[in-house]
N, C-alpha and C positions, 0 to 999 in steps of 0.2 A: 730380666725384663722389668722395666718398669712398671711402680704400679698403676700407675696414672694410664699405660698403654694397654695394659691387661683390665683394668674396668671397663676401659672402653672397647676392646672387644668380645669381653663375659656381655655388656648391655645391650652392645650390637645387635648379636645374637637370639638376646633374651627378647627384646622389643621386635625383631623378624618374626622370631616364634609366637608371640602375642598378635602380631596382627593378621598371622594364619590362621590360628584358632580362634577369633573374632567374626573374621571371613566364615570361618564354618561353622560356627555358632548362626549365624544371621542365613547361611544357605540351605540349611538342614532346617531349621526353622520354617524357614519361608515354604518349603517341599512340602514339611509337616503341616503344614495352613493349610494347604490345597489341598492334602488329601484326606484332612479330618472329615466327618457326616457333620450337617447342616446345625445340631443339635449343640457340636462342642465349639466352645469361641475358641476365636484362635487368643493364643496367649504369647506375646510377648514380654512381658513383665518378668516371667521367669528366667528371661535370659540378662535383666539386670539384677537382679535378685541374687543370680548364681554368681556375677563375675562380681559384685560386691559394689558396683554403680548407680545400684538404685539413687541412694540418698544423693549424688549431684545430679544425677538426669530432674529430680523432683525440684531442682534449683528454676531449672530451666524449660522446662516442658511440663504441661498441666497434666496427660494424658500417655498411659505406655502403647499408644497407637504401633500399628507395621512403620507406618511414614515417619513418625518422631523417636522412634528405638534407633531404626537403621539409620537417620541420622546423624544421632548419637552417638551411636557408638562405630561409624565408620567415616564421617566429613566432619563432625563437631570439633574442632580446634580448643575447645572452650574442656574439654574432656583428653586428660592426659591418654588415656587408654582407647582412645579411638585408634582405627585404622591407619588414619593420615597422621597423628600425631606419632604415632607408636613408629610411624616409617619416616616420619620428619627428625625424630631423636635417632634413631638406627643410622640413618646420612648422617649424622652431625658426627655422630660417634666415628663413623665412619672418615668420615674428611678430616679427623684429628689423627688417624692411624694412616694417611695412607701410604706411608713406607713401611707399615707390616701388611697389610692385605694387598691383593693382586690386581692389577690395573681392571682385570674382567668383573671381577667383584664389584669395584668402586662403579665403573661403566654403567652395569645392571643394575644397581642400588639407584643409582641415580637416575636411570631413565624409569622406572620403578616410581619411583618417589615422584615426579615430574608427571606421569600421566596418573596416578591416582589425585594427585594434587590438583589436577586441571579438568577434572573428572566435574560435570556437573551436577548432583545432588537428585536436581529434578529431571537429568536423565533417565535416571534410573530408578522409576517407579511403575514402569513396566512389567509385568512376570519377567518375559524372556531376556529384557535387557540386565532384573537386577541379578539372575541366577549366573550370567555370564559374566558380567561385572565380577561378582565373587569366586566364582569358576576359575576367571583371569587372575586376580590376586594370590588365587593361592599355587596356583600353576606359575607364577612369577616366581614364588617365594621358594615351591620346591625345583625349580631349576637355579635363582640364588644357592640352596646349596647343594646340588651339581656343581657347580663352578666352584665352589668352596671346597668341595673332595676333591675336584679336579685338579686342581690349580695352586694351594696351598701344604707347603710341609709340617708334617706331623711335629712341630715345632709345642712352647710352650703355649702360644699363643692359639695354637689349632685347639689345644685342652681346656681353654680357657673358654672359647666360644663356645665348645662341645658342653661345657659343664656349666654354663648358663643357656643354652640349648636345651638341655633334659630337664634343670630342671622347671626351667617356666615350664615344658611340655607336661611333664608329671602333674605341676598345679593344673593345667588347663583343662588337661583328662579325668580329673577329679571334680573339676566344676562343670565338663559335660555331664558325669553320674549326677549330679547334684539337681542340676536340672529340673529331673523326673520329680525330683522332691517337691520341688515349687508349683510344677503342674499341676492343675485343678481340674477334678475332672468334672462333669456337673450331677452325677450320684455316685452315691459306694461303691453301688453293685457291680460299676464299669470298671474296678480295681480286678488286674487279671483276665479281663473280656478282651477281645479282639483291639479294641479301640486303645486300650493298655500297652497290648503287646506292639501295638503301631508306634506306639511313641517311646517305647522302651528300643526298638526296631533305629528308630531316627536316633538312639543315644549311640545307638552302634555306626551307623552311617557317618554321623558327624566326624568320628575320626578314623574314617576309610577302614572301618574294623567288620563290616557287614559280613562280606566274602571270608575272608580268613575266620570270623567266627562259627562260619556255616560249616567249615572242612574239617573243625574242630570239635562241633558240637551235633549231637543230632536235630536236638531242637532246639527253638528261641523262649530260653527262661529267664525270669530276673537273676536266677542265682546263679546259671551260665554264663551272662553277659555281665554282673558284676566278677567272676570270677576273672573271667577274660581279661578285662579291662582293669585291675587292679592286680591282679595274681600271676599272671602268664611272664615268662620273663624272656618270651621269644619273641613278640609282637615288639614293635619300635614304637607305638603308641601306648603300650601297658604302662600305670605307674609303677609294679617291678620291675621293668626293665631297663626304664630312665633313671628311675632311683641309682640301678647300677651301674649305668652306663658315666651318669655324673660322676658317681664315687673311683671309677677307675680313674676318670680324666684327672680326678682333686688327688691321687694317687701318685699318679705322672705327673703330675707339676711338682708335688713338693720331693721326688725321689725315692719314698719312701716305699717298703714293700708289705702289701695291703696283708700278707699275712703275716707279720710282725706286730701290727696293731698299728693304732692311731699314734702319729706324728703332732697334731696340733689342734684346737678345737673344731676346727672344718669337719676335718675325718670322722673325730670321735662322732660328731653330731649327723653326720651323713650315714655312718656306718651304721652307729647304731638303729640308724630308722628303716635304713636296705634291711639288719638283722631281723626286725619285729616285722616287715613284710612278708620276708623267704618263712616266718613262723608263723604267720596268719592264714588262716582258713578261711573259706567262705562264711559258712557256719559262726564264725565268731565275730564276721562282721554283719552280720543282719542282726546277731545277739545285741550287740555292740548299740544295735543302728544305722544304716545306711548314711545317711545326714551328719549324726553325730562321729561316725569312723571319718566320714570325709572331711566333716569340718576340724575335728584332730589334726588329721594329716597334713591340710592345708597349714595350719598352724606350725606344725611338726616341721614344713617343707620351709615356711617366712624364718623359724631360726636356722636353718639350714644357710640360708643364700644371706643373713646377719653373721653366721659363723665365720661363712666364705670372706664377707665383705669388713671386717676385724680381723680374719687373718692377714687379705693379701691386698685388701684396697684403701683401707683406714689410714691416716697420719699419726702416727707414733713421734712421741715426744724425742727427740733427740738426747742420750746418756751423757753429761760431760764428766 
């Protein structure tokens, strides 16, 4: 495969998976406003804080208001990582492959892309309108890939999307724990009160993790629901289990067999970070620091997808 066709389907991908988790960042939020007591502000700020867009939102906007976050980071063109930008690169990528992906895929991307595009802004400052607006985005994005298992062969190109799939999902899932970190609550004592556990509550909702946490756990603790969410390797939103679902994909591409070792610095750099996962405990991350294990990780995850993109999408010098 080329590498020119395989970046552009790792990006695809990776910018689908970004503008899902934006969506749920901004819905779960919005839920968390309404149902706070009169006493706590609602805070958005935190959710630019966490995805790392504070410093260009403060380009452009005085205020981390509901009305000037959401659209921000879901209509602002001016913001690589918005919604509509994230699904305007996702098409492009897309309409440069479309003899490797399926006529249904490209269809759906593009009516997709088209009604959020024409989507007007001040529509949707409504409750009801903006929860469904977000509701539809990501019900879009998880029937894109429906169609994707549906309709495409487990080809190299299937491993390529899958492995820029997990791992933007793993960053994302790490910047919803992060979150918590930036919330302010307006005294100490609210640390671990009711009002704590509601928004620790909404860190599990965000990625459809509420129900599966509850069947798993008896009760809702911070060190249950960081367990869940970074340790679990059965859930499809845990970062152990994306970590490994990446690392099989960068496996099957290059042939290589994952219990032989690492093939080339991709591997090495993936593999090693799944190892120190499957050996973390809860315990050693709250020692750690909540904040500071995640802000690692993130770290840990950007030379991961640099590994990826020097082994299989970089221009190497020609040998004569």
């Amino acid at each position: 495969m080329l590498s020119r066709v395989a970046n552009s389907v790792y990006w695809m991908h990776r910018y689908i998976e970004r503008a899902e988790n934006y969506a749920r960042f901004m819905s779960v939020n919005f839920n968390l406003a309404l149902d706070l007591p009169p006493n706590v502000d609602q805070q958005w700020e935190p959710l630019l804080i966490a995805t790392a867009d504070n410093d260009l939102f403060k380009e452009f906007y005085k205020l981390p208001t509901r009305e000037n976050v959401i659209q921000f980071m879901t209509f602002d063109k001016r913001n690589p990582n918005s919604i509509v930008s994230c699904l305007s690169y996702a098409r492009e990528n897309a309409r440069t492959i479309r003899e490797v992906i399926s006529k249904e895929m490209w269809e759906h991307l593009n009516q997709f892309y088209l009604m959020v595009r024409d989507t007007s802004p001040k529509q949707q400052w409504g409750e009801i309108q903006t929860q469904n607006f977000f509701t539809e985005i990501r019900n879009s994005i998880q029937l894109f890939y429906g169609i994707i298992d549906a309709t495409i062969t487990r080809n190299e190109a299937w491993h390529f999307g899958r492995l820029g799939r997990f791992l933007e999902r793993a960053d994302k899932t790490s910047r919803f724990l992060d979150v918590k970190y930036f919330t302010l609550l307006p005294e100490v004592e609210l640390v671990g009160s009711t009002i704590d556990l509601m928004i620790w509550s909404a860190v599990l909702k965000s990625v459809s993790a509420y129900n599966m946490h509850r069947q798993q756990y008896r009760s809702l603790t911070p060190a249950s629901i960081v367990e869940f969410l970074i340790l679990d390797k059965m859930f499809p939103r845990a970062v152990a289990h994306c970590i490994r679902q990446a690392e099989l994909s960068l496996y099957e591409i290059s042939g290589n067999n994952i219990t032989g070792g690492f093939g080339n610095s991709a591997e090495r750099t993936l593999s090693k970070l799944r190892t120190e996962i499957e050996f973390t405990e809860t315990a050693d991350i709250f020692k750690a620091g909540l904040h500071q294990y995640l802000d690692n990780f993130q770290t840990r995850t950007n030379d991961a997808a640099v590994a990826v993109f020097e082994t299989y999408f970089d221009l190497k010098p020609i040998e004569v």
